[in-house]
C-alpha positions as CSV (number, residue, x, y, z in Angstrom):
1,X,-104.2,-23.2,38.7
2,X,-105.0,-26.4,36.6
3,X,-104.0,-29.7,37.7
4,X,-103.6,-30.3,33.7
5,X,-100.4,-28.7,33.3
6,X,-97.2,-28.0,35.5
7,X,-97.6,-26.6,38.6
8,X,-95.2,-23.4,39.1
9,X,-94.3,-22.0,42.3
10,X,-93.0,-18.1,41.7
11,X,-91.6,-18.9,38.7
12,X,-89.1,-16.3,37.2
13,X,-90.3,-14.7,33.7
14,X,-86.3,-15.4,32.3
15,X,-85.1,-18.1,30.2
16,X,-82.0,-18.6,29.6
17,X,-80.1,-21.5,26.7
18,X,-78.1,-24.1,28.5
19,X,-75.0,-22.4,27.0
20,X,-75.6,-19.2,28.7
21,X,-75.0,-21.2,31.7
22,X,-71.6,-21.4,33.1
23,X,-70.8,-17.6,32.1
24,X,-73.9,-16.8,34.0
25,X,-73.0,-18.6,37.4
26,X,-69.3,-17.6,37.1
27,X,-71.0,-13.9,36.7
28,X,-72.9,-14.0,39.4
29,X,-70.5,-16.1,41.9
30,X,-67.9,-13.3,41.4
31,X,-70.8,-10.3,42.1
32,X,-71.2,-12.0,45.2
33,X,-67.5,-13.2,45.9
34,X,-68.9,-16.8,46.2
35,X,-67.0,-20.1,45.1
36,X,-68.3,-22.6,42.6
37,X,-68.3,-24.9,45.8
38,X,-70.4,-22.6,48.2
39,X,-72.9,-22.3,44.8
40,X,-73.1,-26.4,44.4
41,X,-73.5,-26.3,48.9
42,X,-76.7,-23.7,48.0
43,X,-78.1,-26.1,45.7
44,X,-78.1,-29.1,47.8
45,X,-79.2,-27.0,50.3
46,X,-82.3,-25.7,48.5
47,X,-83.0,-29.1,47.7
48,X,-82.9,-30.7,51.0
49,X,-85.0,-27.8,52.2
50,X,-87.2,-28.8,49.3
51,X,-87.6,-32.5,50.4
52,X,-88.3,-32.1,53.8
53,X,-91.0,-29.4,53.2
54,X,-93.0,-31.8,50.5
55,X,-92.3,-35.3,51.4
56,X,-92.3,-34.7,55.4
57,X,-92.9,-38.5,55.7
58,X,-90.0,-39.8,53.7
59,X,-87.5,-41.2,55.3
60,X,-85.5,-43.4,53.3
61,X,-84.1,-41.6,50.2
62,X,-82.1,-43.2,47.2
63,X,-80.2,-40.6,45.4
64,X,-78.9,-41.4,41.9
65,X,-75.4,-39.3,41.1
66,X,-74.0,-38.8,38.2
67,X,-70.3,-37.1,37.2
68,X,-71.0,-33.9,36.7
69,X,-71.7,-30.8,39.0
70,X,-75.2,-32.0,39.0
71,X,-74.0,-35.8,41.0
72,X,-72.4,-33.3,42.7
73,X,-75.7,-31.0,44.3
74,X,-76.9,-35.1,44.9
75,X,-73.5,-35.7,47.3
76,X,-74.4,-32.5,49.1
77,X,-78.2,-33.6,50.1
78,X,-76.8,-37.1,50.7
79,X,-74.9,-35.6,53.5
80,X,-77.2,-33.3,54.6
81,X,-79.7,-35.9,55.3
82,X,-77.2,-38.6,56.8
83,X,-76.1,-35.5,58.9
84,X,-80.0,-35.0,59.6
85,X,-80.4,-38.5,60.8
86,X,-82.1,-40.0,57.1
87,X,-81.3,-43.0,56.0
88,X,-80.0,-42.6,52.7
89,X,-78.9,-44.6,49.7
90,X,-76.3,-43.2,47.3
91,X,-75.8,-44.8,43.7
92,X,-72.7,-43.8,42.2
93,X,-72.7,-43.7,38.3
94,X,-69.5,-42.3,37.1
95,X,-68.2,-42.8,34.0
96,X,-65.4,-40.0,33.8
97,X,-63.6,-38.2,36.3
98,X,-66.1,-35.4,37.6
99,X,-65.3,-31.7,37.8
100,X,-63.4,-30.3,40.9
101,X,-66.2,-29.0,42.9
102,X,-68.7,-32.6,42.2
103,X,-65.5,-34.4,43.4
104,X,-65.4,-32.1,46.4
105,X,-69.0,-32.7,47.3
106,X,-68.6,-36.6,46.4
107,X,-65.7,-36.2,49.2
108,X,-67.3,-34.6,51.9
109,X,-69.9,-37.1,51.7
110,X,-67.6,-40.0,52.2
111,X,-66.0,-37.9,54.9
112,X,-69.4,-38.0,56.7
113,X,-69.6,-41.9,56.6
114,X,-71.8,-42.3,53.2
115,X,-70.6,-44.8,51.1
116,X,-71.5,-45.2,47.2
117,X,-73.1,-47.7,45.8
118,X,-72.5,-49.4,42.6
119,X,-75.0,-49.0,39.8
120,X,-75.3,-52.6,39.1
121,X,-76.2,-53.4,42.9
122,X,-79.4,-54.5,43.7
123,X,-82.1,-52.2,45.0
124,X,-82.6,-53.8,48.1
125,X,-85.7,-52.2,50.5
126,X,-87.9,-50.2,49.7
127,X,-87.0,-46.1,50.0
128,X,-89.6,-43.3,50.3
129,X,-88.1,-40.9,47.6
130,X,-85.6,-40.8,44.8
131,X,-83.5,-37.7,44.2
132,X,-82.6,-37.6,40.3
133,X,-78.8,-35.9,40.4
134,X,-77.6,-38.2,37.5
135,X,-77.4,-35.4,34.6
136,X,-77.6,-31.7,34.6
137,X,-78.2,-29.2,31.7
138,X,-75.6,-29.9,29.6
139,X,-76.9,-33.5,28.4
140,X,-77.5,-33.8,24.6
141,X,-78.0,-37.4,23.9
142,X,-80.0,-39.8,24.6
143,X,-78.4,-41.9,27.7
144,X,-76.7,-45.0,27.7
145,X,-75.5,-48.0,29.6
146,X,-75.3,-47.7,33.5
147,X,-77.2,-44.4,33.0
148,X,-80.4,-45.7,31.2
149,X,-80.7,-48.3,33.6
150,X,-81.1,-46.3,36.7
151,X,-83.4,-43.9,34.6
152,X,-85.3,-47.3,33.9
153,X,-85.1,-48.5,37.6
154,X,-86.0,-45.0,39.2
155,X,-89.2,-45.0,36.9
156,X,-90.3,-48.6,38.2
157,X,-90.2,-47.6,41.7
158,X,-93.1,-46.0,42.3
159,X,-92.3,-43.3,44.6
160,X,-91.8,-39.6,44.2
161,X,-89.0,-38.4,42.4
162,X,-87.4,-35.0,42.8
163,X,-85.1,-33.9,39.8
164,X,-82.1,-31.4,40.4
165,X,-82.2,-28.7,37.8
166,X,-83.7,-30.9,35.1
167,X,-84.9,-34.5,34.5
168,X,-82.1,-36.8,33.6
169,X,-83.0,-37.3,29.8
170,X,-85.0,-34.5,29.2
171,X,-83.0,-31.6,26.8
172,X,-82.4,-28.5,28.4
173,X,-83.2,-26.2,25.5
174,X,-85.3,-28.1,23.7
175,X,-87.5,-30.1,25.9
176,X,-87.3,-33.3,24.0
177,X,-86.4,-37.0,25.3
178,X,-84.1,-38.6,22.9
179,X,-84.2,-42.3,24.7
180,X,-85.6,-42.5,28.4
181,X,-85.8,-39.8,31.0
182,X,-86.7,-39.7,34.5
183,X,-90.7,-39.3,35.2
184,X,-90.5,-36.7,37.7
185,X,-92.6,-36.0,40.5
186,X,-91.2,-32.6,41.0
187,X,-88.1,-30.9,39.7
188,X,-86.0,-27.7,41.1
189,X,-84.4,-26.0,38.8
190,X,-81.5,-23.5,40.1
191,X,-80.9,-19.8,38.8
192,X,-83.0,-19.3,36.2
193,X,-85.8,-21.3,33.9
194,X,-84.4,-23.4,31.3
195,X,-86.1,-23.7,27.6
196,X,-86.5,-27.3,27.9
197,X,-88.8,-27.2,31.4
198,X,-91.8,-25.7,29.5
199,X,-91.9,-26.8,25.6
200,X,-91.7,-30.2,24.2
201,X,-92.4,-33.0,26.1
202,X,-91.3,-31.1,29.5
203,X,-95.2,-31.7,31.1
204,X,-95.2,-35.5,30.6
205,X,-91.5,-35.5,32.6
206,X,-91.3,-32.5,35.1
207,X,-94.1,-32.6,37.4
208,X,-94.2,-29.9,39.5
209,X,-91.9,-27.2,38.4
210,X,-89.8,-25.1,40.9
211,X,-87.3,-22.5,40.6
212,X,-85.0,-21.6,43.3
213,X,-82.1,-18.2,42.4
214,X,-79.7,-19.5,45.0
215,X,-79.6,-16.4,46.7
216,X,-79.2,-14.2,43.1
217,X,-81.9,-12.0,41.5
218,X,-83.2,-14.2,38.4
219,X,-84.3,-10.7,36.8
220,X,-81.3,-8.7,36.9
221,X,-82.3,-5.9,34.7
222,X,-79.0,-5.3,33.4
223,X,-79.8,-9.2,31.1
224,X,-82.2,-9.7,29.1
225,X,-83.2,-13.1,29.0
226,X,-83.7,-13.9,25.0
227,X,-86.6,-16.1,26.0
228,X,-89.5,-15.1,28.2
229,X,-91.9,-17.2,29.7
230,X,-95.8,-15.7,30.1
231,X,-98.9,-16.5,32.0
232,X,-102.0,-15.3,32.8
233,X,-100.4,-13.2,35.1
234,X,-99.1,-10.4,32.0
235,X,-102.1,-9.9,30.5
236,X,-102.6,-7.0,32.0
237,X,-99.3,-6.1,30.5
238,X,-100.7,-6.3,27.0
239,X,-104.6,-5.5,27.6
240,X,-105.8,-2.0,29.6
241,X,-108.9,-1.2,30.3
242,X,-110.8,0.8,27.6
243,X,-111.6,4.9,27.1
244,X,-114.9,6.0,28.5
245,X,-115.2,7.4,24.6
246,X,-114.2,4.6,22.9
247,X,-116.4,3.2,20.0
248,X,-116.5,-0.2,17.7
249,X,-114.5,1.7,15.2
250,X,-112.0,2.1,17.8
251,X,-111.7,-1.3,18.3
252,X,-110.8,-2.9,14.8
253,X,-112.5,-3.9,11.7
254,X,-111.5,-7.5,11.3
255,X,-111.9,-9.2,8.0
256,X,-112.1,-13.0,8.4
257,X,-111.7,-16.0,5.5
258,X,-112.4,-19.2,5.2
259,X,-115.0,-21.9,5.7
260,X,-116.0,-23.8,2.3
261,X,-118.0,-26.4,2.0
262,X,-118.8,-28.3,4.5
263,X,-116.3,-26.8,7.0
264,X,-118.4,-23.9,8.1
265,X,-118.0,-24.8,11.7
266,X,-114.4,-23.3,12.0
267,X,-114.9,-19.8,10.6
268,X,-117.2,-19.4,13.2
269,X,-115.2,-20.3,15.9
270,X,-112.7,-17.7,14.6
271,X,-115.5,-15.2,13.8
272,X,-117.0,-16.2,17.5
273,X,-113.9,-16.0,19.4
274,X,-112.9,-12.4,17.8
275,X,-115.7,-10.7,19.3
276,X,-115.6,-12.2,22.2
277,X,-112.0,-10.7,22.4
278,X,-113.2,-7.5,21.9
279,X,-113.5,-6.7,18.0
280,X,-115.4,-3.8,17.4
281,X,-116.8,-5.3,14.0
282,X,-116.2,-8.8,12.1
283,X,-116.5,-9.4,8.7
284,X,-117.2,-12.8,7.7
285,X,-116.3,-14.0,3.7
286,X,-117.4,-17.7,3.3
287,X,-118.9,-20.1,1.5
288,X,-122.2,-19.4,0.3
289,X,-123.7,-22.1,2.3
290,X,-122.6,-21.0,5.7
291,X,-123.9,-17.2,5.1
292,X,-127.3,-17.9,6.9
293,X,-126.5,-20.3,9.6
294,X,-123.5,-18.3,11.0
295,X,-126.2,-15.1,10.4
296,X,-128.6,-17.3,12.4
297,X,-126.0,-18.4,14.7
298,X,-124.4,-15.1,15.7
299,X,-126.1,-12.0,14.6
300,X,-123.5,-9.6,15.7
301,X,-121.4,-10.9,12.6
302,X,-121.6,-9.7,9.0
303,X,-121.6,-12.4,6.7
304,X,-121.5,-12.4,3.1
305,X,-120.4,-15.1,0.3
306,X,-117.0,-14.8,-0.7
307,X,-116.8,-13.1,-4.0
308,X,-113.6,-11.8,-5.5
309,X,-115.3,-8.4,-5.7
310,X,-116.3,-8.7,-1.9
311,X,-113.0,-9.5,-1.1
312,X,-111.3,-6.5,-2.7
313,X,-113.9,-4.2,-1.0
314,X,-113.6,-5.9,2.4
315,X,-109.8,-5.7,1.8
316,X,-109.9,-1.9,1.6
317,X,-112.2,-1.6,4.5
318,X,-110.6,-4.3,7.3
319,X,-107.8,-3.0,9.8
320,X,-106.8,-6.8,10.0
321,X,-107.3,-10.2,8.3
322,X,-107.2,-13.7,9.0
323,X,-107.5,-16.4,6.9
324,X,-107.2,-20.1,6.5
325,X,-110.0,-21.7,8.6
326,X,-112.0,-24.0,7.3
327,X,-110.6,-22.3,4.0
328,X,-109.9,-25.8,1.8
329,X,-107.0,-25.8,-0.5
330,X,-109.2,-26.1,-4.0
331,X,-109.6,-23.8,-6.5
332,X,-111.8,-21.1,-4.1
333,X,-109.4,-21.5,-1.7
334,X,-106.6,-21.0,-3.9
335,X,-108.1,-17.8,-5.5
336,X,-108.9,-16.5,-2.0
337,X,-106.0,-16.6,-0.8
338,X,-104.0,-15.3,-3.7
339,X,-106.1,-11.9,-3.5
340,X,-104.9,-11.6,0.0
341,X,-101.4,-12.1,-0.6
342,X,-102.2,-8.7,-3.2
343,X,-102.8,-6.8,0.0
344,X,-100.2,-4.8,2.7
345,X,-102.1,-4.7,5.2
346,X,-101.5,-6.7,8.7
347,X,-102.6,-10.3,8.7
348,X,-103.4,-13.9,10.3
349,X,-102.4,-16.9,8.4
350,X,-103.7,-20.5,9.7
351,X,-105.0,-23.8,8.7
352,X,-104.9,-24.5,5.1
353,X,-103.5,-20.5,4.1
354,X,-100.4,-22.5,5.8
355,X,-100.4,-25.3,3.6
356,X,-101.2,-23.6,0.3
357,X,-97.6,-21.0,1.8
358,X,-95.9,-24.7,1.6
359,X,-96.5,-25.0,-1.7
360,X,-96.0,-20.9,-2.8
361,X,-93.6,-19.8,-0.1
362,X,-93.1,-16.2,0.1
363,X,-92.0,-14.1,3.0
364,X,-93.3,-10.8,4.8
365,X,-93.1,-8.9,8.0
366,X,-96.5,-8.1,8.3
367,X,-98.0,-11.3,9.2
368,X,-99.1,-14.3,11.7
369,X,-98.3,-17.6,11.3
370,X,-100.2,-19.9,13.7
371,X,-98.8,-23.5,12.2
372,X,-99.4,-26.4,14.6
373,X,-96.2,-29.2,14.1
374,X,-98.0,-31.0,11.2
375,X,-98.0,-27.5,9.4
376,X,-95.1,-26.8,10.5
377,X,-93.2,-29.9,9.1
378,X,-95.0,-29.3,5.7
379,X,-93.4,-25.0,5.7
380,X,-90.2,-26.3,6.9
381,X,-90.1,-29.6,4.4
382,X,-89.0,-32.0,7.4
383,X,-90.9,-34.4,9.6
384,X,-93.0,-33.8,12.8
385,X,-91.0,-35.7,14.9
386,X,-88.4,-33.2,13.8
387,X,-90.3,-30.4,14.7
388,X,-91.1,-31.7,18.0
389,X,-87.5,-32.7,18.2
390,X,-86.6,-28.8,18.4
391,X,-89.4,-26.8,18.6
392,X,-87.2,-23.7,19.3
393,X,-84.9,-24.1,16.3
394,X,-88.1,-24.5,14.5
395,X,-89.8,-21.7,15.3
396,X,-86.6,-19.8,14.4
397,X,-86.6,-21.5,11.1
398,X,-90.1,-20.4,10.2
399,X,-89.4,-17.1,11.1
400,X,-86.3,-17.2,9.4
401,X,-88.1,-18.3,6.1
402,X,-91.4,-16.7,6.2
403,X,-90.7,-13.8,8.2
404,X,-93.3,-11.4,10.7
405,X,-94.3,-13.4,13.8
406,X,-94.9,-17.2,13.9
407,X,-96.9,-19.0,16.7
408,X,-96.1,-23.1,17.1
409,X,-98.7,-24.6,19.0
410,X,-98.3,-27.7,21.3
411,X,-97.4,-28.0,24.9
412,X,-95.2,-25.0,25.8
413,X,-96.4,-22.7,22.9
414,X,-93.9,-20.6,21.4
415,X,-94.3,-16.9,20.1
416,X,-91.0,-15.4,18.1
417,X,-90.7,-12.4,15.5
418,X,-88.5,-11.8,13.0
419,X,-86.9,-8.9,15.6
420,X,-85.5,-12.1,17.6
421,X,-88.0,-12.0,20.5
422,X,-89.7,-15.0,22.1
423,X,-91.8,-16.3,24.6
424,X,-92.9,-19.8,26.0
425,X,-96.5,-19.5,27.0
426,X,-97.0,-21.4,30.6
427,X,-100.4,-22.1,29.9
428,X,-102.5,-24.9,28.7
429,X,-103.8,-28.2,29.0
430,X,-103.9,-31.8,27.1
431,X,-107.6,-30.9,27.1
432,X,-107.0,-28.6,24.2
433,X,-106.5,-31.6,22.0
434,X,-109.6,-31.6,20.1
435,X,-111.1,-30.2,16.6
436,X,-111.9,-26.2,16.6
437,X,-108.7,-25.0,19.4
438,X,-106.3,-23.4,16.6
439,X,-109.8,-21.5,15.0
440,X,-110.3,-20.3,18.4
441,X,-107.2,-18.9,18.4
442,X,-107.0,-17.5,14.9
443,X,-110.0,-15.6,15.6
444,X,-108.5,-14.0,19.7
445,X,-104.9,-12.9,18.2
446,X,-106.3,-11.6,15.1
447,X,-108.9,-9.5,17.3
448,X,-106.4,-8.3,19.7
449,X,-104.2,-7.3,16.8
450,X,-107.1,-5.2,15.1
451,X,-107.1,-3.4,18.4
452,X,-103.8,-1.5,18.0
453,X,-101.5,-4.2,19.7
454,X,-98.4,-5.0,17.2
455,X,-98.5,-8.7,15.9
456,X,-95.9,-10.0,18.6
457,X,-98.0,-9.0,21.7
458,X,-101.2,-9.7,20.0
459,X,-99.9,-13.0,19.5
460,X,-98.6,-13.8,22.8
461,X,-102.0,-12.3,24.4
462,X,-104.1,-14.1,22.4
463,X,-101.8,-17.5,23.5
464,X,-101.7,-16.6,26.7
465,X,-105.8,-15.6,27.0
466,X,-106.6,-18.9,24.9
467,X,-104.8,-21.5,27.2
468,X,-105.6,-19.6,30.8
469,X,-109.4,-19.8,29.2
470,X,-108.6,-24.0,28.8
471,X,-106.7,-23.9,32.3
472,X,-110.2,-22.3,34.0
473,X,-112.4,-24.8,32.0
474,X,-110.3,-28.0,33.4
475,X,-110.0,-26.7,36.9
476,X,-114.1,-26.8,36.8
477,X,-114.9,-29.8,34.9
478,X,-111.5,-31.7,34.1
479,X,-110.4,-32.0,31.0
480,X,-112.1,-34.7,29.1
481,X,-114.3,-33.6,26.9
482,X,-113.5,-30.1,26.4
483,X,-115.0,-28.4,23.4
484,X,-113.5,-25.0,22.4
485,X,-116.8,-23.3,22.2
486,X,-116.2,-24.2,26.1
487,X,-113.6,-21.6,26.2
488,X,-115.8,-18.6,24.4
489,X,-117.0,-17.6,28.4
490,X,-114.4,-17.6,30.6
491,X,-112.2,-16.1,27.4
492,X,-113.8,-13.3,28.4
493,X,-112.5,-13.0,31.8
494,X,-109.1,-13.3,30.5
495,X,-108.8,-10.8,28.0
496,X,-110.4,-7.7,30.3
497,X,-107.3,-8.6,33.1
498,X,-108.1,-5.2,34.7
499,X,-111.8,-6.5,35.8
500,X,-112.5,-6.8,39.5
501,X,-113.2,-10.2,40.0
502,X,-116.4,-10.8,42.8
């Protein structure tokens, strides 16, 4: 497991919207005759049980509660480690009246001899840990007064900082920070995965990333979660081993476009990356400069210059297209791209195919988007910090729009199709952020899809393959400095899941 991205204990594959929530728990309490109380005394529990097992050494913990349920888990631990001879600091910031079972808890702990502290009290000595309790799931603003300041405070501290269910600030279904948000060192999260723990800015605040059920089975079959979460782990859901018969023709004719002038480099990246994914035969249509070095380059390709007529015949003969890379947005570009439109059969749109479709929109279920949020802001007309704002209402949007299967890339990359599924890939690494990743990627899911996978799981194979192929390059070498042709070996480790591994 890289070091670059969240690190996931057991992590449940369901994800569920903040608003699922409360119907969920009082579901499940009632299955297992349980009160909203014992379910808050589980919580703390699993979080006490937490602490000690990671931060043995701690022995002075200040535990922020808010006035919700979730100060209310915080007043449970409080008293299960005064009762476990801890020292322990409560801050108190409530603002409201809390719910029955937080006032309960908040109680109980006063019962034991705990005392709250007021927010605007000096942080006097120096603790070992700081439990986040102050807001659960069901934040949607940016927090203010009393609240920002502890945020602020906890932040300074410098020691670890466990958050319950989610970090205070941090959006539960979009993973975005509005204002501040606690920097955690870890955070347990209770039933189920929330949206907002694995896209958006969820790395830079969550740490490490666990998940406890509380005693409940996170994947009852009878719900579907309407979001998924994907690692490295399903590939072998999506990619078998191959037929002792099996032949190149078997294995898709993939027609890729793109690279003109002077941007030769990404086509073959695509063009590179689809046969290392298994493409029984690419077809590259470029710019006539680039024929003989990519020839040179990779022999196993067939390169030609990008004629019209060349198109129309390699348009008959492909199983599966992709194009945008390196593809420009002039007058070749334009004329490219509007012979492909002419076609019906399945395709890959990326790069600048996605910002000549901002101009010429049109919709169609056959086809891959692969926008990253700049794109993305130019097919949806808004900004990027509005994408990044709600990357799950955007990818719905696109979809929506444009229609088929869209991929928006970024930390936590999501995968939805017009049939209303999606998945968050738990893969990836800051690494990534460098010149030739998305033509990389083109190039995997538009393989995989050439080899009889529908466009949904060729996309989230070729996401998840992509970003476990980063995750193996950081573990060996970090992640400075990464180049995507980096990822072309262990890529193919990745997308043959079934191979024994010496």
């Amino acid at each position: 497991m890289s070091a670059s991205k969240q690190s996931v204990t057991s992590l449940p594959a369901g994800i569920w919207p903040a608003d699922h929530f409360p119907a969920l728990e009082k579901r499940l309490c009632a299955e297992a005759q349980l009160t909203t109380h014992e379910l808050m005394l589980r919580a703390g529990m699993a979080a006490f049980t937490r602490i000690r097992e990671n931060w043995p050494d701690a022995r002075y913990w200040r535990i922020l509660c808010g006035s919700g349920n979730n100060g209310g888990d915080g007043y449970v631990v409080a008293r299960l480690a005064k009762m476990a001879g801890y020292r322990v600091t409560l801050v108190a910031c409530q603002q409201q009246e809390p719910p029955a079972e937080a006032a309960r808890a908040k109680e109980e702990w006063l019962a034991c001899g705990g005392s709250c502290r007021d927010p605007n009290d000096a942080w006097q000595d120096q603790e070992d840990l700081i439990v986040d309790a102050l807001f659960g799931i069901g934040l949607n603003r940016a927090p203010q007064g009393d609240y920002q300041e502890l945020i602020v405070a906890a932040n300074d501290r410098g020691v670890p900082i466990l958050a319950l269910d989610i970090p205070s600030g941090l959006l539960s279904d979009s993973g975005a920070v509005p204002g501040v948000a606690i920097n955690a060192s870890a955070t347990l999260t209770f039933i189920a995965l929330k949206a907002g723990l694995l896209t958006g800015k969820a790395r830079e605040y969550c740490g490490k990333l666990w998940c406890d059920p509380l005693g409940f089975n996170a994947e009852d079959p009878r719900e579907i979660p309407p979001i998924r979460r994907c690692d490295a782990g399903d590939l072998s859901h999506w990619l078998s081993g191959r037929k002792a018969t099996a032949h190149k023709g078997d294995n898709g004719r993939l027609l890729l476009i793109g690279g003109g002038e002077g941007t030769g480099g990404a086509i073959r990246l695509s063009a590179e990356s689809a046969l290392r994914s298994g493409a029984g035969l690419v077809r590259v249509l470029t710019h006539r400069d680039n024929v003989g070095p990519l020839l040179s380059a990779r022999p196993e390709l067939m390169v030609a210059e990008a004629t019209l007529q060349r198109l129309d015949e390699a348009l008959e003969w492909a199983d599966m297209i992709a194009i945008g890379p390196g593809l420009g947005q002039d007058q070749w570009g334009q004329s490219l791209l509007s012979r492909v439109k002419k076609s019906k059969k399945p395709a890959l749109w990326d790069a600048d195919a996605l910002n000549l479709l901002a101009i010429d929109p049109d919709t169609r279920q056959n086809r891959i988007l692969t926008p990253h949020p700049g794109e993305a802001a130019r097919l949806l007309g808004v900004s990027v910090a509005e994408i990044e704002q709600d990357r799950l209402g955007a990818v719905r949007e696109l979809v929506s729009r444009y229609g088929g299967v869209v991929v928006l890339k970024g930390a936590g990359t999501l995968v939805a199709s017009a049939q209303g599924e999606m998945t968050i890939a738990d893969v990836g690494n800051p690494g990534m952020a460098t010149g030739g990743m998305g033509d990389l990627l083109s190039g995997i899911i538009a393989a995989l899809a050439g080899q009889k996978l529908s466009l949904y799981d060729a996309a989230c194979a070729g996401v998840i393959a992509h970003g476990a192929a980063a995750d193996s390059v950081a573990d060996e070498y970090g992640m400075r400095g990464m180049l995507a042709t980096d990822l072309l070996q262990p890529l193919r480790r990745f997308v043959n899941p079934d191979m024994k591994l010496k």
